[in-house]
C-alpha positions in Angstrom: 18.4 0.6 4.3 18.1 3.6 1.9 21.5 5.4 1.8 22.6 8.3 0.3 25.3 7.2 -2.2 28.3 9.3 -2.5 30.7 8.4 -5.2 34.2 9.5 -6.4 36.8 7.9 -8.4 39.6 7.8 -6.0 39.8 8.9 -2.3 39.4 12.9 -2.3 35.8 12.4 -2.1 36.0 11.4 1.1 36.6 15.0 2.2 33.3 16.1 0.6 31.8 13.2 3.1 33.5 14.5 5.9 31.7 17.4 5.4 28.3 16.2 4.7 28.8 13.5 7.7 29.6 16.5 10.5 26.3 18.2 8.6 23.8 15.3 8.4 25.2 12.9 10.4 21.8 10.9 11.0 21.0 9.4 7.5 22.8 6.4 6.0 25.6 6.4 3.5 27.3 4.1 0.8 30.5 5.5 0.0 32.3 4.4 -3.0 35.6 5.2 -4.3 36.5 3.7 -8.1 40.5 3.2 -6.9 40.6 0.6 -9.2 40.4 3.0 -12.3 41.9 6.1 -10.5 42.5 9.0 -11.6 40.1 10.0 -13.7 41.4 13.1 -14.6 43.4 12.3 -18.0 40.6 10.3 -19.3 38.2 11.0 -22.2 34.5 12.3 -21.7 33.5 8.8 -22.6 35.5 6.5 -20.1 34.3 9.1 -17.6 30.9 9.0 -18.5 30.5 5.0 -18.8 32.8 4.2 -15.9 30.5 6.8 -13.4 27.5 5.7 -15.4 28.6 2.4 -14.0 29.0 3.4 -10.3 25.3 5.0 -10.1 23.9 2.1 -11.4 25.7 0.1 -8.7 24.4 2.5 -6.2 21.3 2.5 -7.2 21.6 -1.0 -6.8 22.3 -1.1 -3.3 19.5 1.1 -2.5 20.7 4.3 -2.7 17.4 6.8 -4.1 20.0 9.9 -4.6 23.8 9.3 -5.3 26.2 12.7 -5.3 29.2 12.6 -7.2 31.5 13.9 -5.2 34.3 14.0 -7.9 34.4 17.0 -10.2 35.6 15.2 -13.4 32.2 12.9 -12.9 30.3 16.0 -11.9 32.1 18.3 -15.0 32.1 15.5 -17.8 29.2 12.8 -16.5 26.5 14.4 -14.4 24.3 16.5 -17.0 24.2 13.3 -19.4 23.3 10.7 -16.4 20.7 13.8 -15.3 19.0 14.1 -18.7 20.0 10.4 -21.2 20.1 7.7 -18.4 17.6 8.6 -15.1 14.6 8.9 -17.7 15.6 5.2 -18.7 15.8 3.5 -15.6 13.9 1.3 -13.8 12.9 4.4 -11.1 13.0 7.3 -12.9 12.9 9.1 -9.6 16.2 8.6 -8.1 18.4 11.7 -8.3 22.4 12.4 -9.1 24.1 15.7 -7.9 27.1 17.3 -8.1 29.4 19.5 -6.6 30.6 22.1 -9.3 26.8 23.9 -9.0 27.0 24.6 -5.0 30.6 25.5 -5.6 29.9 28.4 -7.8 27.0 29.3 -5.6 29.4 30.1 -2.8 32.2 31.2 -4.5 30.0 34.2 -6.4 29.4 35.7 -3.3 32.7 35.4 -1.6 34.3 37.3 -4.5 34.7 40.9 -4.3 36.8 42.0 -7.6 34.6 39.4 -9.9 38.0 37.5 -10.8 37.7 34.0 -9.6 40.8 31.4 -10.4 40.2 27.5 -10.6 42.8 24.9 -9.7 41.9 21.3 -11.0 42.9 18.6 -12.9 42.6 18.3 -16.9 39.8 17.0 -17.1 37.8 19.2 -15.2 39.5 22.4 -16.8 38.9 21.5 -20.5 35.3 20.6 -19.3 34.7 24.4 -19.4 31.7 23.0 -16.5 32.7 25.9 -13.9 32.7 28.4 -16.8 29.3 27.3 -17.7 27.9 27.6 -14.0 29.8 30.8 -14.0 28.2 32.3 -16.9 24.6 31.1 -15.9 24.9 33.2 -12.8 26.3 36.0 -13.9 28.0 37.6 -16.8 30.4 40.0 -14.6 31.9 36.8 -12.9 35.7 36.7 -14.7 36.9 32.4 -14.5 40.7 31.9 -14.7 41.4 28.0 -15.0 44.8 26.4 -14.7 44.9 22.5 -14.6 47.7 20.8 -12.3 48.2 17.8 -12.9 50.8 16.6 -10.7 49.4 18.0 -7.5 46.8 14.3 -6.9 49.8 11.9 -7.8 51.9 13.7 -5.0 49.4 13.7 -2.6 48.2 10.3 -3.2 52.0 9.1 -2.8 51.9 11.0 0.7 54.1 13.7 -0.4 52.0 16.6 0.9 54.8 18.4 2.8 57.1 17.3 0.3 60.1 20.3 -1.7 58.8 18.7 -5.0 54.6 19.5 -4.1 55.5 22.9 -2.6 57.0 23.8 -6.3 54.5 22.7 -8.1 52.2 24.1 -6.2 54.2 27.4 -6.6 54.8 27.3 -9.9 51.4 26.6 -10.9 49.8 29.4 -8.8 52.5 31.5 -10.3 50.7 30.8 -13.7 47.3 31.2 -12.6 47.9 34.6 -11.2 50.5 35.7 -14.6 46.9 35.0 -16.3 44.9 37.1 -13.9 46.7 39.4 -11.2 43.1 40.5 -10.2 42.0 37.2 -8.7 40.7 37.2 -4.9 39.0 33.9 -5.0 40.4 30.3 -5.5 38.0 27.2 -6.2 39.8 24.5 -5.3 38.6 22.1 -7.9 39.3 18.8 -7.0 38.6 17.2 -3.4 42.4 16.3 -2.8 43.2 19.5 -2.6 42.0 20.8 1.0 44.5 18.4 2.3 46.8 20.8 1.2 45.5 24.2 2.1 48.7 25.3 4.0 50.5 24.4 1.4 48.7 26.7 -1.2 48.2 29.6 1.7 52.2 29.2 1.9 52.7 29.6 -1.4 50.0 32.6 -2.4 52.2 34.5 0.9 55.5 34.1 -1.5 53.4 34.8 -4.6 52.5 38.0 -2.4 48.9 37.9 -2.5 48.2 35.9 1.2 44.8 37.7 0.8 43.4 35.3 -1.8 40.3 33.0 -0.3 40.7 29.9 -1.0 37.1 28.3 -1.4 37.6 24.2 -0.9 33.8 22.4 -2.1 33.1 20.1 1.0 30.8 23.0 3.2 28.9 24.1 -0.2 28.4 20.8 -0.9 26.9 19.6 1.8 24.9 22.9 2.7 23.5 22.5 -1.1 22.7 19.1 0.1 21.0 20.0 3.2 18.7 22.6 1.9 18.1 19.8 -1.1 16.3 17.7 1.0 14.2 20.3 2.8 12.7 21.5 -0.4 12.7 18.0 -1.9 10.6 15.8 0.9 9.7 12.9 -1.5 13.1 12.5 -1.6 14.3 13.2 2.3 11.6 10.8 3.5 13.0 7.9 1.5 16.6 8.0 3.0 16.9 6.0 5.8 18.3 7.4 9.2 20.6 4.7 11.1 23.9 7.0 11.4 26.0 4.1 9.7 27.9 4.1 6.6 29.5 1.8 4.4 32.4 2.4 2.5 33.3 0.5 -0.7 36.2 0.4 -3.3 36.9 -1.3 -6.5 40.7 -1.5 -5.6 42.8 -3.1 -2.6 41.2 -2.2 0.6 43.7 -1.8 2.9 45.0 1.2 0.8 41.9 2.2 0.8 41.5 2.1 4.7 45.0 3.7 4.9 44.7 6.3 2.7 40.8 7.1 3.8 41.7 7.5 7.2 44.0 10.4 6.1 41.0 12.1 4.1 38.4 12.1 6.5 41.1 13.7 8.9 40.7 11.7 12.1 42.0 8.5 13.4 39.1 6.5 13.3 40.0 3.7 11.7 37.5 3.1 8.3 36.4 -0.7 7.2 36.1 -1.2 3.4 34.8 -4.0 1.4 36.5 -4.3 -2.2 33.3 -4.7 -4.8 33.0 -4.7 -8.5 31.1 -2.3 -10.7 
């Protein structure tokens, strides 16, 4: 086998699979979720880089020729240095890592109308100033708003998603985004826990009286970028291999992992994990 590897540090990247699963549903995957050192979002640009350093490598060797890190504090503060320090220096320089903050701001520049886009994510991803970058290379006219929320991943992850205390925060810290920028029309939403609470947010934006704000979740840009990757890159699409199966892989305790991966992928199919170190 020759899977695609998908990696993220926790369990939200499981909804950027989903996506890429419904789209490409014939090639092989190795999913891997770093639970054991989740949430990456309050950590420094080094533990980021070294710990998804870590998890490509391990990828890589379990056969994966292309890895997307479908986590966007590894895309914001990893990706560009794995791209251009530690591919060159490997044992196949032609393997690949991709990320998801590029095909976001693809999409999200021509959903905009007004120009004034607003981020949600976590700290990590904010202070990364990645999406600004992107932003800017695309176009200068394109306005980025960025508030980081910090408590909205710990509530989810403790299955408080309909919960009074995530409906305030969620409030509260729209509230702020839009007090920075009342001309906003488009959201990113910058982290992949967050489309498992799109009601919540479209509730919220109705009270903040703007319920015309799109919201613009990452896990269709993602894996149309993906998909349009590998027609223009066939040394690359003829190297994956094409069972339909996929493995799924945590560095934590895996029947959390099963439990709470169920809940991301948003059906009941039951998912089967192996625990592994990296």
């Amino acid at each position: 086998m020759a899977p695609i590897g998908i990696f993220d540090s926790g369990f939200g990247g499981l909804s950027i699979f989903r996506e890429i699963h419904r789209l490409l549903p014939d090639y092989d995957y190795i999913f891997l979720g770093d639970n054991a050192r989740a949430p990456y979002g309050d950590r420094s640009f080094q533990e980021v880089f070294d710990f998804t350093n870590q998890a490509v490598r391990r990828l890589f060797a379990m056969g994966c020729p292309l890895v997307i890190l479908a986590c966007n504090t590894a895309s914001a503060k990893a990706l560009r240095n794995i791209q251009q320090n530690e591919l060159p220096l490997m044992d196949d320089p032609t393997r690949r890592v991709l990320g998801v903050i590029r095909p976001t701001v693809e999409r999200v520049a021509n959903l905009t109308y007004s120009g004034h886009i607003g981020l949600v994510a976590t700290r990590a991803t904010v202070s990364s100033r990645s999406y600004d970058m992107e932003l800017a290379h695309l176009a200068d006219s394109l306005r980025l708003t960025s508030h980081a929320c910090p408590q909205w991943v710990p509530l989810i992850e403790r299955g408080l998603m309909s919960s009074p205390e995530l409906r305030r925060e969620v409030k509260a810290d729209l509230a702020a985004l839009l007090a920075a920028d009342p001309d906003i029309d488009t959201i990113i939403l910058g982290c992949t826990h967050y489309p498992l609470i799109t009601s919540v947010i479209q509730q919220a934006l109705q009270e903040l009286d703007h319920p015309e704000i799109i919201l613009m979740p990452q896990g269709k840009p993602v894996s149309y970028a993906l998909q349009d990757y590998l027609r223009r890159h066939t040394e690359m699409e003829c190297r994956i291999s094409r069972g339909g199966q996929t493995q799924f892989c945590t560095t934590g305790d895996v029947a959390t992992f099963e439990r709470l991966g169920t809940l991301f992928l948003g059906h009941e199919e039951s998912i089967r994990a192996v625990q592994i170190t990296i």
